[in-house]
C-alpha positions in Angstrom: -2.6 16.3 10.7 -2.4 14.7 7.2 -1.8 11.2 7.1 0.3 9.6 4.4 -0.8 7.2 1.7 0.5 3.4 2.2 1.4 1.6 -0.5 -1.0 -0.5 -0.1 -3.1 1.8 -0.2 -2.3 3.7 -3.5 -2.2 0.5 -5.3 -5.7 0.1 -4.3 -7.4 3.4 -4.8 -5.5 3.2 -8.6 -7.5 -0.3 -9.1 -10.3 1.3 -8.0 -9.5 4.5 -10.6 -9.0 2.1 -13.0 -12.5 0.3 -13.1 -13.7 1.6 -16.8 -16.6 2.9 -15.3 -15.3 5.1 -12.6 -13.0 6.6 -16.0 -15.9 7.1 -18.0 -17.7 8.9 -15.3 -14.6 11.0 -14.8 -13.7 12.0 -17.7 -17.5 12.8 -18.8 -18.3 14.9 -15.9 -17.5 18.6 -15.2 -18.2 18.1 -11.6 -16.9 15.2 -10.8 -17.3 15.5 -6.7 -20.0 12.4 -6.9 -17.4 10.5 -8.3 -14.9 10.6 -6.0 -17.3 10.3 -2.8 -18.4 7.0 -4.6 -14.5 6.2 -4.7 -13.7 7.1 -1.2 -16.9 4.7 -0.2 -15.2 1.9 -2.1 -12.0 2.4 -0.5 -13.4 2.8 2.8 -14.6 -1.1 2.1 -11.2 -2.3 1.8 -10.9 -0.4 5.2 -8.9 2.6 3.9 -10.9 6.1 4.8 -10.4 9.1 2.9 -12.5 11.9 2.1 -13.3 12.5 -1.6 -11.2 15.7 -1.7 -8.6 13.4 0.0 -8.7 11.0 -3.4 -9.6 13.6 -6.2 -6.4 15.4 -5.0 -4.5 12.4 -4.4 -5.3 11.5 -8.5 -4.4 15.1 -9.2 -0.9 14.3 -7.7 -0.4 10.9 -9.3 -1.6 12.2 -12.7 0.7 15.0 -12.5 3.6 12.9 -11.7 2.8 10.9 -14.2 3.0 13.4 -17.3 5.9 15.5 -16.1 8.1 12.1 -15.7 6.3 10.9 -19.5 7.1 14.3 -20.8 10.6 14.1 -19.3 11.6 10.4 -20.7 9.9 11.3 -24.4 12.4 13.9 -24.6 15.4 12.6 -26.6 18.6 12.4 -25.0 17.2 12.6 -21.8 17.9 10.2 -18.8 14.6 8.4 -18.1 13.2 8.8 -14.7 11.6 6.1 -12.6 8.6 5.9 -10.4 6.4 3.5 -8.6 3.9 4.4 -9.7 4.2 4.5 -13.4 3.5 1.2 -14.5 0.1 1.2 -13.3 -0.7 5.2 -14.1 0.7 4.2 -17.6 -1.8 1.1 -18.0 -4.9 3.6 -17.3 -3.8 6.9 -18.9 -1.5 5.6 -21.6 -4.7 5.5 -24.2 -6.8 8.9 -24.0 -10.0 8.3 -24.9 -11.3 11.3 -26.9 -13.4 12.9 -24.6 -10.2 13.9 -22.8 -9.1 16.0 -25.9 -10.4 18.3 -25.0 -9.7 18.8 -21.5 -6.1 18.6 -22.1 -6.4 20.8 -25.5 -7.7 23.7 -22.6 -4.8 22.1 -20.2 -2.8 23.2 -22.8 -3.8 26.4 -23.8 -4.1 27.6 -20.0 -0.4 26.6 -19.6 0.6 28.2 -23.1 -1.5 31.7 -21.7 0.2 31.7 -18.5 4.1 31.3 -20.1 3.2 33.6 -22.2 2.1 36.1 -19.6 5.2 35.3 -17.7 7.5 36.1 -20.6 5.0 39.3 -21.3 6.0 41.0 -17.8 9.5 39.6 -17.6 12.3 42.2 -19.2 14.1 41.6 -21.5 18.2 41.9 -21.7 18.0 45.0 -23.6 15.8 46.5 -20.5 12.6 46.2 -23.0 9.7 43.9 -22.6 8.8 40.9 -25.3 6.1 40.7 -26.7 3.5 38.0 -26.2 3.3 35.3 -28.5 0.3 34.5 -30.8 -2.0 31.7 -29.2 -3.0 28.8 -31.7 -6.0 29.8 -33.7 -9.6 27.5 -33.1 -8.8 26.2 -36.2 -5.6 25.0 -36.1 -6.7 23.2 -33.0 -10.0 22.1 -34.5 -8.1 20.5 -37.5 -5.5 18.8 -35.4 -8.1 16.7 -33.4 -10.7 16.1 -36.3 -10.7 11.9 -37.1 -13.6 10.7 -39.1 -16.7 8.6 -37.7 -15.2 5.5 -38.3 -11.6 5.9 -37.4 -12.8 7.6 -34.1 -15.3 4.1 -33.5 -12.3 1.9 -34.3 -10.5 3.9 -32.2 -13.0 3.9 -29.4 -12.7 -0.1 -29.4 -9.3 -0.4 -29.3 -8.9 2.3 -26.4 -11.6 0.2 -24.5 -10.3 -3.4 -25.3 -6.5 -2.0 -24.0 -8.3 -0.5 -21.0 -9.7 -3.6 -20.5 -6.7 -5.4 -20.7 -5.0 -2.9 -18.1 -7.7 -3.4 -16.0 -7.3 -7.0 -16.1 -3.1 -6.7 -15.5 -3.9 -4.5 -12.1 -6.6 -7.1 -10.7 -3.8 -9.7 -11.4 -1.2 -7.4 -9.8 -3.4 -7.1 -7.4 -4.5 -10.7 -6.8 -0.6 -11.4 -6.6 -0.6 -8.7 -3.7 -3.0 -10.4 -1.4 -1.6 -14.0 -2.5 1.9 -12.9 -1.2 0.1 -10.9 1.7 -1.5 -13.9 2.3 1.6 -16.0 2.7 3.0 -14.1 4.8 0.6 -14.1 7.3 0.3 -17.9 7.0 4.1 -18.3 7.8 4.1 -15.7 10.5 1.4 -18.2 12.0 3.3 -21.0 11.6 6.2 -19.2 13.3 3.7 -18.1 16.3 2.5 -22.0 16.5 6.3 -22.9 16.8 6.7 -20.5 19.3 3.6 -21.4 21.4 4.7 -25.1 21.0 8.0 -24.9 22.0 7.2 -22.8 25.3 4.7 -25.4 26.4 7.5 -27.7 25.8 9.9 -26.2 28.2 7.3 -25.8 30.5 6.7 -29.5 30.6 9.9 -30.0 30.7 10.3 -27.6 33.6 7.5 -29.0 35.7 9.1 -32.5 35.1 12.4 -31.8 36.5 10.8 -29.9 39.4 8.5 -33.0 39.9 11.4 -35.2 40.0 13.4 -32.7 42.4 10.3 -32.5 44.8 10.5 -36.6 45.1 14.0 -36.7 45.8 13.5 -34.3 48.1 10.7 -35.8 49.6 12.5 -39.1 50.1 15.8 -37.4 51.5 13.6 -35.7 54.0 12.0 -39.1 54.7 15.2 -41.0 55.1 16.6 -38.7 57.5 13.7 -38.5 59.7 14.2 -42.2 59.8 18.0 -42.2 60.7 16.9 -39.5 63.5 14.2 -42.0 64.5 16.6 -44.6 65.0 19.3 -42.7 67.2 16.7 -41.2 69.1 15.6 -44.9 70.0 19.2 -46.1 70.6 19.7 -42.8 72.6 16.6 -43.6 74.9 17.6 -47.3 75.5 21.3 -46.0 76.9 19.1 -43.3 79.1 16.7 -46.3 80.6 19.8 -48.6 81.0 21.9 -46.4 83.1 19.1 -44.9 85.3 18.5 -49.2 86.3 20.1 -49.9 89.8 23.0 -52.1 90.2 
């Protein structure tokens, strides 16, 4: 049985995604199974436990989320979408650094060879087939990516100093989080405390008023023993004063 994602819990395994590092690793590494198993370990110490293939598909979902709601607002026209989830997806993924160029350049060729294999065996209206279209030469692809040395360095630092800076707004986000969680717990304890005190209260004030009943009680019991002390007396002198002899 699959159990869900909290919130809480997403909004921790993205600042944990977010960590420059665990981007640099993921993004470098074909393979990336070592990464995620260190992730899941690091979630599992802020006592959330998922397997790695649990997390790496979990990203996969969030990132492709992310880009079909990003594609959708960038379209003119369109009515932007909302998500959760955005703000924080945004602040990692907004700035590419360039070792993802590639893996989205082959992304997008892998889409663009699948449409077109779609359109290649669907018919046409004239009963006919269409034709395939021409992929994008090497070339064209090489040329659109191509930066110089220092443009791709200058780039490099200001992709890293915004990462950074997103890094920094989660942790903050995140601080905030466990502040307000924090709060909350402390008034829910002073609203136990209340509780406690005012039950040991009317418990006192209970055993008080039972107390008191007990001695009135006591002292109504007492009194009439004494009234039936005293007939009893007056009822034996009558006795002893009739049996005399005249």
């Amino acid at each position: 049985m699959t159990v869900l994602w909290s919130v809480d819990e997403v909004r921790t395994f993205l600042s944990l995604v977010a960590e420059e590092r665990i981007q640099r690793d993921l993004n470098g590494m074909t393979r990336n199974e070592k990464v995620f198993k260190e992730v899941a370990q690091l979630l599992a110490a802020h006592g959330y436990h998922r397997t790695y293939k649990q997390c790496r598909d979990k990203l996969k979902k969030l990132k492709s989320n992310y880009r079909t709601i990003k594609e959708h607002n960038s379209r003119s026209g369109s009515k932007r979408s909302t998500w959760k989830w955005f703000d924080q997806m945004d602040a990692i993924y907004r700035r590419k650094p360039a070792s993802n160029v590639k893996e989205d350049a082959q992304d997008s060729a892998t889409s663009f060879l699948e449409n077109t294999m779609e359109d290649a065996l669907s018919p046409c209206n004239d009963g006919s087939t269409s034709p395939p279209a021409r992929p994008p030469t090497p070339a064209t692809t090489t040329s659109s990516i191509s930066m110089k040395p220092e443009h791709v360095v200058t780039g490099k630092r200001r992709q890293n100093q915004q990462h950074q800076e997103h890094i920094a707004i989660l942790r903050e986000m995140q601080m905030a989080d466990i502040q307000q969680q924090e709060l909350n717990r402390a008034q829910r304890e002073r609203h136990v405390q209340i509780a406690i005190d005012e039950a040991r209260l009317a418990r006192e004030q209970e055993a008080a008023l039972r107390a008191e009943e007990n001695t009135q009680t006591a002292a109504f019991n007492q009194a009439f023993l004494n009234v039936m002390g005293t007939l009893l007396q007056a009822m034996s002198g009558r006795r002893e004063q009739n049996s005399l002899p005249d």
